[in-house]
ROLOFI-538459 format. One line per 10 residues: their letters; for each residue x, y, z of C-alpha. Coordinates in steps of 0.05 Angstrom, whole numbers, plus 5000, padded with zeros to 4 digits. Layout:
<atoms>
a = X,Y,Z ~ ...
</atoms>
This chain:
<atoms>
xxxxxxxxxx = 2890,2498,6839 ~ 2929,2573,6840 ~ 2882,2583,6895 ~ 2896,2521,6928 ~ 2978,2531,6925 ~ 2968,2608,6947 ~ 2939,2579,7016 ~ 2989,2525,7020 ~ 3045,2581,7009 ~ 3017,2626,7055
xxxxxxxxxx = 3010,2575,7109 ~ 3087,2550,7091 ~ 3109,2612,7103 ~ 3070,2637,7171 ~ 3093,2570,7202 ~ 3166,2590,7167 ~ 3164,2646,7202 ~ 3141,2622,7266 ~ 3196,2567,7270 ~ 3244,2613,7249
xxxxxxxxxx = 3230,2672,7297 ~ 3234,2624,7357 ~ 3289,2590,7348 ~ 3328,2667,7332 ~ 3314,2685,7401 ~ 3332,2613,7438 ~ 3397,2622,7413 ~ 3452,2629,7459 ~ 3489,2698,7418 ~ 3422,2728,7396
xxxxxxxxxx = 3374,2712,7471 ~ 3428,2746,7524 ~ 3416,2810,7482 ~ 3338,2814,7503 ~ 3304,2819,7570 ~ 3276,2754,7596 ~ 3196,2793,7576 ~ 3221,2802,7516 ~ 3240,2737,7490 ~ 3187,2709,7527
xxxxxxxxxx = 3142,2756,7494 ~ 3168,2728,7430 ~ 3169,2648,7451 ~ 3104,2646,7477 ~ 3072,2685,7414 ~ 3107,2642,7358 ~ 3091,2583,7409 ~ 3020,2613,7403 ~ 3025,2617,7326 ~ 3041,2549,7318
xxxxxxxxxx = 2992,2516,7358 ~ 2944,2558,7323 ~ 2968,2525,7256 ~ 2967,2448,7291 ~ 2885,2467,7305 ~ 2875,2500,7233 ~ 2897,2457,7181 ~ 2849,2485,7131 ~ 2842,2563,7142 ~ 2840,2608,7096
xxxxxxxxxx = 2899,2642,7056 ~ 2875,2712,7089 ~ 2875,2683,7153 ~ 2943,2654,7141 ~ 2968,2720,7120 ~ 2937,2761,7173 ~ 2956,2710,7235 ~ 3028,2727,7204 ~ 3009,2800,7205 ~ 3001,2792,7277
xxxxxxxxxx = 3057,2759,7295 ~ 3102,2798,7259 ~ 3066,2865,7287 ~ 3091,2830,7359 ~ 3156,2807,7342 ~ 3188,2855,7291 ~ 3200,2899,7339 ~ 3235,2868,7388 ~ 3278,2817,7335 ~ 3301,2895,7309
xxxxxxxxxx = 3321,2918,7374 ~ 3354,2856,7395 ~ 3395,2862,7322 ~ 3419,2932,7343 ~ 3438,2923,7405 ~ 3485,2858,7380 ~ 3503,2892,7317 ~ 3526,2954,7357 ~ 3573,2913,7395 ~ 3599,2849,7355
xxxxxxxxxx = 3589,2869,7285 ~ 3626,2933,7272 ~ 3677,2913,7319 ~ 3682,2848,7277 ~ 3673,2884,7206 ~ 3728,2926,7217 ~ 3774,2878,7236 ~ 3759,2837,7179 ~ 3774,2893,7130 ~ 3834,2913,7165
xxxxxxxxxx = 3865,2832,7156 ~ 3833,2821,7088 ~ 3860,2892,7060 ~ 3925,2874,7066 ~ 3922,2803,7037 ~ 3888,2826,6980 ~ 3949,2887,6964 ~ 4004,2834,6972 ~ 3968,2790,6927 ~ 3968,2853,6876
</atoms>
């Protein structure tokens, strides 16, 4: 049975991943900050991933874990460079005016 639920989890959590990681880059604020091979790159391996998981209903919870492996060897990379480049522009720009319209809320409340 723990054996059993370990494979379940680990296939829960590579198609998670794979669902997840495509629809980050298909959306409208995350895709225009990577390069059309990029997200494509990134589509067509979770794509990949999934269909994988339609044809291998039973695999094993190493297999699970190492198809993830894969897929996060591919995508990692680019999901972190896509995150700096929009962090780099829209957060800190967006953090700092937060703090400067909460701070002063907060010291009239005081």
């Amino acid at each position: 049975d723990r054996r059993q639920k370990e494979r379940v989890d680990a296939r829960n959590e590579f198609e998670n991943y794979a669902f997840s990681i495509k629809n980050t880059v298909n959306e409208a604020s995350c895709s225009s900050s990577l390069s059309g091979e990029d997200k494509e790159k990134v589509v067509q391996s979770a794509q990949d991933a999934i269909s994988w998981l339609d044809s291998n209903h039973e695999a094993s919870t190493e297999e699970y874990k190492g198809r993830m492996s894969e897929l996060q060897s591919v995508c990692n990379p680019i999901i972190q460079k896509m995150y700096q480049q929009t962090s780099g522009s829209g957060d800190g720009g967006s953090a700092g005016a937060q703090g400067s319209s909460a701070g002063p809320k907060v010291e009239g409340v005081d």
